[in-house]
NUBA-670340 format. One line per 4 residues: number of its first residue (from 1); their letters; for each residue x, y, z negated of N, C-alpha, C, O. Coordinates in steps of 0.02 Angstrom, whole numbers, plus 50000, padded with zeros to 5 digits. Layout:
BEGIN
NUM	a	X:Y:Z:X:Y:Z:X:Y:Z:X:Y:Z ~ ...;
END
This chain:
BEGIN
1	xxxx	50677:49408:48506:50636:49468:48494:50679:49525:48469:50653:49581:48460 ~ 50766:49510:48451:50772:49566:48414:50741:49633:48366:50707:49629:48315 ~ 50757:49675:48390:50732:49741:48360:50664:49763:48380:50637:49812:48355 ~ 50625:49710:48444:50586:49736:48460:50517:49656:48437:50502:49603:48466;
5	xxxx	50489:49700:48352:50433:49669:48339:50373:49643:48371:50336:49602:48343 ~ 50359:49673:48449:50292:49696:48459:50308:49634:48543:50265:49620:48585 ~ 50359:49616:48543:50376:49584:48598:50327:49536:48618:50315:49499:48571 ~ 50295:49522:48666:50275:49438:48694:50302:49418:48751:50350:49442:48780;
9	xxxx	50263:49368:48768:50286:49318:48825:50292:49364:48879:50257:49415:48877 ~ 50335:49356:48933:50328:49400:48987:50275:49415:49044:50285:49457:49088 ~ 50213:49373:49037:50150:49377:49055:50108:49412:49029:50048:49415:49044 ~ 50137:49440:48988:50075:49492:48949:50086:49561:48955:50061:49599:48914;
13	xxxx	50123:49583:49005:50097:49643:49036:50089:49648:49109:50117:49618:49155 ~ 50043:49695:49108:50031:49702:49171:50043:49774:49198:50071:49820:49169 ~ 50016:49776:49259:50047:49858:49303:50053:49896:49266:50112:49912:49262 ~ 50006:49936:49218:49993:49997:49186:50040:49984:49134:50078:50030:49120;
17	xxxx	50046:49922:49096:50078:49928:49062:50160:49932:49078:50197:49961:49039 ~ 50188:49898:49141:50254:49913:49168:50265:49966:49184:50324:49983:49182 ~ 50207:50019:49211:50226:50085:49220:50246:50123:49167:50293:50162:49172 ~ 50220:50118:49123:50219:50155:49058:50314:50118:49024:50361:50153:49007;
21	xxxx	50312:50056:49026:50364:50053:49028:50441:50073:49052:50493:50085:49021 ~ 50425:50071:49114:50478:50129:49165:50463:50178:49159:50516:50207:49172 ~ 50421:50222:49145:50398:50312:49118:50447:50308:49074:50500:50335:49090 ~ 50443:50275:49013:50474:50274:48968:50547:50270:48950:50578:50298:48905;
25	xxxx	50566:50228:48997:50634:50206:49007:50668:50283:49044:50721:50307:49025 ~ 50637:50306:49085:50658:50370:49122:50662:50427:49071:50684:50480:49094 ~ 50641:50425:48988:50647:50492:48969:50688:50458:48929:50696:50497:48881 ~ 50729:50396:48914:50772:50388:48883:50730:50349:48827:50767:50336:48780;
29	xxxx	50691:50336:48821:50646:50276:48752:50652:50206:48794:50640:50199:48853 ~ 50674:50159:48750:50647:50087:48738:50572:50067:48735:50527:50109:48729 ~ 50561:50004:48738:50472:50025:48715:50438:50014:48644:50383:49997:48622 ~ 50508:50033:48619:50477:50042:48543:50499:50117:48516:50508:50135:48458;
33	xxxx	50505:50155:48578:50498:50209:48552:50614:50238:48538:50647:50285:48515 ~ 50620:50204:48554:50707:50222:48501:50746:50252:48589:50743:50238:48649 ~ 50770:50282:48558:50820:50319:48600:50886:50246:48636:50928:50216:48603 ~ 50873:50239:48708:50934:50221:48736:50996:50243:48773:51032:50202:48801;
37	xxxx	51002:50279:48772:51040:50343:48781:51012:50364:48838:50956:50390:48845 ~ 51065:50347:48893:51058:50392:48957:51002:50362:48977:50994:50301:48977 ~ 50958:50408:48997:50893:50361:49039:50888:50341:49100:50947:50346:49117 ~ 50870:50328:49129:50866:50287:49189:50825:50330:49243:50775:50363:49231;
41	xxxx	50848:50324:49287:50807:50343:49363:50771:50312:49405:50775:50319:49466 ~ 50722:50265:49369:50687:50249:49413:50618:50272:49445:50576:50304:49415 ~ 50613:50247:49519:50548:50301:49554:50494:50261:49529:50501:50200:49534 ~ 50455:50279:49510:50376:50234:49485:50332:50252:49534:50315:50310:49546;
45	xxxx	50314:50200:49564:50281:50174:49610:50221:50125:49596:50240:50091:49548 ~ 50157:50105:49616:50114:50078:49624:50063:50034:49654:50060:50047:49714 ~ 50030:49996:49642:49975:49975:49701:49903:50010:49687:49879:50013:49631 ~ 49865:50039:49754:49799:50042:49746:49778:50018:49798:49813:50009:49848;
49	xxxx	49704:50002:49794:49680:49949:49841:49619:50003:49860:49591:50039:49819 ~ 49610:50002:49909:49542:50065:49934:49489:50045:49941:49437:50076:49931 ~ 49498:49948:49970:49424:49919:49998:49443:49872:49948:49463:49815:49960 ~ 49433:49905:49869:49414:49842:49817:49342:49819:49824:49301:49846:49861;
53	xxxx	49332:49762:49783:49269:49758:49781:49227:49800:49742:49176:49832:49754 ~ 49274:49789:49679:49232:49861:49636:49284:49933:49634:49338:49929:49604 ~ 49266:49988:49664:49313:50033:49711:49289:50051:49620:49338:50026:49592 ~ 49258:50070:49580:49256:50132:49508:49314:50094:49445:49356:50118:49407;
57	xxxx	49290:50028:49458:49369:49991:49413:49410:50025:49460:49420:50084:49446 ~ 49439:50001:49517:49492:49993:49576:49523:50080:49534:49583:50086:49524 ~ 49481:50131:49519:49471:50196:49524:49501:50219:49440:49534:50270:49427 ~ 49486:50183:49405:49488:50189:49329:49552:50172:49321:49588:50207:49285;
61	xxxx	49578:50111:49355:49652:50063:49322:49696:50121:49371:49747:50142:49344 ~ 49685:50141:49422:49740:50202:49463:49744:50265:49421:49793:50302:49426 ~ 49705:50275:49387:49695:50356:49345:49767:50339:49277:49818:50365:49254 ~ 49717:50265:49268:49788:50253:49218:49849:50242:49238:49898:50262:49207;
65	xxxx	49851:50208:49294:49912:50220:49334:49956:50274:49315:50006:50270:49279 ~ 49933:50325:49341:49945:50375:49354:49954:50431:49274:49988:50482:49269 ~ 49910:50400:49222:49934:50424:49167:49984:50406:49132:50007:50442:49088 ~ 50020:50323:49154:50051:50278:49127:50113:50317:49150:50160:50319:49110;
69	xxxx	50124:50354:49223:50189:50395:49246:50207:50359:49302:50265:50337:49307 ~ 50142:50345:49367:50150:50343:49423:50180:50388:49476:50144:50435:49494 ~ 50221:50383:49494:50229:50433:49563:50218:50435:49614:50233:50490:49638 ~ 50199:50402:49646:50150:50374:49697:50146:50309:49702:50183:50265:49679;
73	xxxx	50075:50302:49748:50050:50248:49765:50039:50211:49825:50015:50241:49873 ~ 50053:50155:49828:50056:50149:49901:49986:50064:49908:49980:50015:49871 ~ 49944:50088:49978:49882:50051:49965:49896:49963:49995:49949:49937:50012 ~ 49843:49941:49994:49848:49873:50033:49871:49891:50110:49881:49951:50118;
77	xxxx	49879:49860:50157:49864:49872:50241:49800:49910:50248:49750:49890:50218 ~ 49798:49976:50297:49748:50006:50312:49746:49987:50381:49788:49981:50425 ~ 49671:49980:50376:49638:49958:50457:49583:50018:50471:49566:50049:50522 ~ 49573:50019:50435:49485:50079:50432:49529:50143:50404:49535:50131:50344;
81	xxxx	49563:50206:50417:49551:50259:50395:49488:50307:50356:49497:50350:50313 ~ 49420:50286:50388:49379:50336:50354:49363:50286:50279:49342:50318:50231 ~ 49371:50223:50273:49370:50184:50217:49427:50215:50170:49420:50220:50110 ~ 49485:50233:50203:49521:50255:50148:49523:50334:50121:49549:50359:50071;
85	xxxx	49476:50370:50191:49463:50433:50176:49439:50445:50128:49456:50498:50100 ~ 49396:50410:50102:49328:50411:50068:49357:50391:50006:49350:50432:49961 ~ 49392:50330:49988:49421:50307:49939:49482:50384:49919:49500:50390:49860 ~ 49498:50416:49952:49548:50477:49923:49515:50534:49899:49535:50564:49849;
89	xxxx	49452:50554:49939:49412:50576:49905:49359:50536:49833:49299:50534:49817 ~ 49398:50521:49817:49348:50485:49755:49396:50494:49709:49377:50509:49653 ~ 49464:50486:49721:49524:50489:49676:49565:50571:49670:49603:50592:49627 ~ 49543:50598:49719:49584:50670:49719:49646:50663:49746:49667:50613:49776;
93	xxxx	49683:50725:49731:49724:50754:49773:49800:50715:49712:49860:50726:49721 ~ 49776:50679:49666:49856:50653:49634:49832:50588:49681:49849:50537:49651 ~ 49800:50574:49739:49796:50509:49764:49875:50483:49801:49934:50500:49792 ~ 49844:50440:49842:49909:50398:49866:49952:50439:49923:49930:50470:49972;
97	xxxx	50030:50429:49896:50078:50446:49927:50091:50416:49997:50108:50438:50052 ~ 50080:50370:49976:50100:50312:50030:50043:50263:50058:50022:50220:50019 ~ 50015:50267:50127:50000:50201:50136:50026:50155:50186:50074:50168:50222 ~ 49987:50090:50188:50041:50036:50223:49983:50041:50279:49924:50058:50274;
101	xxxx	50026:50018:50340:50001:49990:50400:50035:49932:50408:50088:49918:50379 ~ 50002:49896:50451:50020:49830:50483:50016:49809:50535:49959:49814:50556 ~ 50046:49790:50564:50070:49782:50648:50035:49692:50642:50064:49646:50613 ~ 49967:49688:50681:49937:49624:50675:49992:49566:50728:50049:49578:50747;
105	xxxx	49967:49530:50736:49986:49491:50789:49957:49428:50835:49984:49396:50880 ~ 49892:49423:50806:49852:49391:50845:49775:49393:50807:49770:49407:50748 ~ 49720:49378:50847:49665:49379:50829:49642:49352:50740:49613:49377:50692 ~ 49688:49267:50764:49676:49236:50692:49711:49260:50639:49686:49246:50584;
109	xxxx	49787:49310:50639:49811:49351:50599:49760:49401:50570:49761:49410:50509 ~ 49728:49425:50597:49682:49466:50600:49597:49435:50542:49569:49456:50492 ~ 49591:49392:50577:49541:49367:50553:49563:49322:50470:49517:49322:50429 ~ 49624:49289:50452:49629:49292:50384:49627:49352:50364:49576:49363:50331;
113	xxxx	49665:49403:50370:49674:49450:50322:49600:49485:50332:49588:49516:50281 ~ 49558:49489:50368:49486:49508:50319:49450:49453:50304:49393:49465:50285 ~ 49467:49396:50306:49420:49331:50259:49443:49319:50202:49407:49320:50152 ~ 49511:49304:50199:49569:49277:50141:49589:49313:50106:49587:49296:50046;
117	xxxx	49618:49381:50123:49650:49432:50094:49612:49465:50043:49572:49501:50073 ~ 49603:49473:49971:49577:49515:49936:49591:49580:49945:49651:49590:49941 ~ 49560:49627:49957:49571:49728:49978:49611:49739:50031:49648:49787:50039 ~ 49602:49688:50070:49609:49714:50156:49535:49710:50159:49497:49675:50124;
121	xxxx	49510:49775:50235:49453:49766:50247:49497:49777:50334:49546:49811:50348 ~ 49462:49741:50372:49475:49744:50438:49413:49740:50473:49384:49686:50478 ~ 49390:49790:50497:49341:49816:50537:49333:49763:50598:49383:49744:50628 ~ 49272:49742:50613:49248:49710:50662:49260:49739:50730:49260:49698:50776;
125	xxxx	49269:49794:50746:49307:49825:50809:49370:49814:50824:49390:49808:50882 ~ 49419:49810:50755:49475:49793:50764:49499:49710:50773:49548:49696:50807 ~ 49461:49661:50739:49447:49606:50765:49412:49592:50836:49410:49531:50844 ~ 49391:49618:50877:49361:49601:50931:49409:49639:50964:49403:49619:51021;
129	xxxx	49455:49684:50965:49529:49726:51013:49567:49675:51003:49602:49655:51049 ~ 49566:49641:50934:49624:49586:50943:49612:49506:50987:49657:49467:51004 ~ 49540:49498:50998:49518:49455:51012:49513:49441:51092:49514:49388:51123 ~ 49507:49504:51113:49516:49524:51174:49585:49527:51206:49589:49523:51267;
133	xxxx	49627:49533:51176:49710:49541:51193:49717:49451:51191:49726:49412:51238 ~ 49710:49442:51140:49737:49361:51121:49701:49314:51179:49717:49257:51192 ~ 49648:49351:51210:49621:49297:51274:49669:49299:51321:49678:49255:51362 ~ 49706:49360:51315:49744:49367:51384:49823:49352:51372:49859:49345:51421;
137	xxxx	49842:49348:51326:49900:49316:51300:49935:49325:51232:49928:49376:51200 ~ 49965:49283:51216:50019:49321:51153:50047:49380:51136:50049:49409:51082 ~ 50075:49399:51204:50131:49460:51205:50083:49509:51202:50099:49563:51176 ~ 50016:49499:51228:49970:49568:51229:49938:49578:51165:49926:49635:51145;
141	xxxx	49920:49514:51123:49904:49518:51052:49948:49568:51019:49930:49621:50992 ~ 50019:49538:51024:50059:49574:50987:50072:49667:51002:50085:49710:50961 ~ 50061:49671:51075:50086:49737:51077:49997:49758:51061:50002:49815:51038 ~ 49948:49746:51062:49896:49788:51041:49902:49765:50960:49921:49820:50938;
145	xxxx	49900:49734:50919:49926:49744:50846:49960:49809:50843:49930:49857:50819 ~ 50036:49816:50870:50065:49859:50853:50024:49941:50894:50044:49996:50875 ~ 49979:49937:50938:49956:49986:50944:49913:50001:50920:49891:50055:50941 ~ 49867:49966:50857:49816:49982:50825:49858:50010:50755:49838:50054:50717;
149	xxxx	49914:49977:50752:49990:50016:50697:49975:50070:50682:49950:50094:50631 ~ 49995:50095:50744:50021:50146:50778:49953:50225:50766:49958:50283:50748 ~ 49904:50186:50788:49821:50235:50772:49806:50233:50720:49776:50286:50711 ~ 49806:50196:50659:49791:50207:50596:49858:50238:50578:49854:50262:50522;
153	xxxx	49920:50248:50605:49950:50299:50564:49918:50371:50598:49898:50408:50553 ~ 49910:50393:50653:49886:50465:50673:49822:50460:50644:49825:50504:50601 ~ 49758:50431:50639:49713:50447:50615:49703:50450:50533:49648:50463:50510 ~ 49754:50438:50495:49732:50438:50425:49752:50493:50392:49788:50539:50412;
157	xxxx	49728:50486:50343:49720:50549:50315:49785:50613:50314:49838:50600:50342 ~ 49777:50659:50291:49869:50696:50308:49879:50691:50232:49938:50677:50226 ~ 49857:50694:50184:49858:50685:50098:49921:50654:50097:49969:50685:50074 ~ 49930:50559:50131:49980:50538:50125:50041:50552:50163:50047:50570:50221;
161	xxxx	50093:50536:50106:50155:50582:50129:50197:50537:50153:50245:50549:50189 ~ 50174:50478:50131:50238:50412:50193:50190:50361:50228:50130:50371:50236 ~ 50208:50333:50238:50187:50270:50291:50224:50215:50254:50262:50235:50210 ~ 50220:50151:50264:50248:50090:50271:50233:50063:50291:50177:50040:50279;
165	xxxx	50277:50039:50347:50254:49992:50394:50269:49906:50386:50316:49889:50351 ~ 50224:49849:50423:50236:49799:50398:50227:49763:50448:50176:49771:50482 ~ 50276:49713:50464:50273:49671:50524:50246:49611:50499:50279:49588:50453 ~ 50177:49567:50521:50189:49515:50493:50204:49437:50491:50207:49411:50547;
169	xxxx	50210:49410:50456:50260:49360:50452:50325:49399:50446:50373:49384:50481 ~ 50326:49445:50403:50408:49494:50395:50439:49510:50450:50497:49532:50449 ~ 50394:49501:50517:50454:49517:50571:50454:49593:50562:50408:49630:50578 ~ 50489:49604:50546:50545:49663:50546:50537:49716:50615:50512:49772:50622;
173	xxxx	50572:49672:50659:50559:49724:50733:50487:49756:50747:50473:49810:50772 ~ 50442:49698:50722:50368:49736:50754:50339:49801:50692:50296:49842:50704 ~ 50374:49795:50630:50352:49876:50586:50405:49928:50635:50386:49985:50647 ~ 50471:49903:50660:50498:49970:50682:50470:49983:50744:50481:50042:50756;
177	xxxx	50433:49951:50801:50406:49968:50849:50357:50025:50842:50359:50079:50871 ~ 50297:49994:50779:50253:50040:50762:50292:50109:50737:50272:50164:50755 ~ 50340:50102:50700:50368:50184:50689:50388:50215:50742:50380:50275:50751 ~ 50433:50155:50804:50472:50194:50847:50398:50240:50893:50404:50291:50927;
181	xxxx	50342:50208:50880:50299:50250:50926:50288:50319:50874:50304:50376:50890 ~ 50258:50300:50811:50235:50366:50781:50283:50407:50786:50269:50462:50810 ~ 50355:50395:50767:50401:50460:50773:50403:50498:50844:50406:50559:50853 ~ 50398:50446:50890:50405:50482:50970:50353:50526:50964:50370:50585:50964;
185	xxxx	50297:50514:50960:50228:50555:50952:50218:50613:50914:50184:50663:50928 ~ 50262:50598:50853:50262:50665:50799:50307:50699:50851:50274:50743:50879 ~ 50371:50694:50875:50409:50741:50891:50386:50785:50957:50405:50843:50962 ~ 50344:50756:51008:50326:50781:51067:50285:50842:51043:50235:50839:51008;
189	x	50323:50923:51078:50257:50959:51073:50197:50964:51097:50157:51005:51073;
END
């Protein structure tokens, strides 16, 4: 515990409180307040979830977020844009910097992450596009995943200022597919 009285187990903080911790660390304080010299540069970053169950908690713990010395936030996988429209309008304009997309890859990919997944919401249209591809093969699952990527980045909101993309099962190649399309698209006049 050294110098620092107030210490516990390392399970006893959580987000708001790690933010506030890295806020802190960035103006040069410890978290007891004492000067460590040079401070630190780190970017404070976040999670918000749009399709919580209870969106006014989901809404309350981001405010603190964000008082704790968030700099942006980046959400679960977006499938529904006007779900997250709606969720940014509820939070304002310090809302999320960042949200994630996800490049699906088959129907049943699809179908855990809105059964299993806590604050993914995946729209029943987008399950039945995936369902429809996956009748006709793998390779078409996968490239309509990455083209439903690809539409929830043009249709969402303009508020957010990055994207992250996510291949899943970590494949890697299928988040850069989905970018290699959005960038082609941004650049065409």
């Amino acid at each position: 515990m050294g110098p620092y009285p107030d210490a516990t187990a390392v399970f006893d903080i959580d987000a708001i409180g790690l933010t506030n911790l890295v806020a802190k660390l960035n103006r040069g304080l410890d978290p007891g307040g004492n000067a460590i010299g040079k401070p630190t540069s780190f970017v404070v970053g976040v999670g918000v979830n749009p399709a919580a169950i209870d969106p006014a908690h989901e809404i309350r713990r981001f405010e603190w977020k964000v008082d704790a010395g968030a700099e942006f936030a980046i959400t679960q996988p977006v499938f529904d844009p006007d779900q997250l429209e709606r969720f940014l309008d509820k939070i304002g304009m310090c809302a999320s910097r960042c949200r994630r997309n996800l490049a699906l890859v088959s129907v049943r990919n699809a179908e855990f992450l809105a059964n299993e997944v806590p604050g993914v919401s995946v729209p029943e249209e987008i399950i039945a596009r995936m369902r429809r591809a996956n009748d006709k093969s793998k390779e078409h699952a996968v490239a309509e995943g990455i083209a439903i990527a690809r539409e929830m980045f043009e249709r969402g909101p303009r508020p957010c200022t990055g994207r992250a993309g996510l291949g899943a099962f970590g494949k890697v190649e299928l988040a850069l597919q989905v970018f290699e399309g959005s960038l082609s698209a941004a650049r065409t006049p």
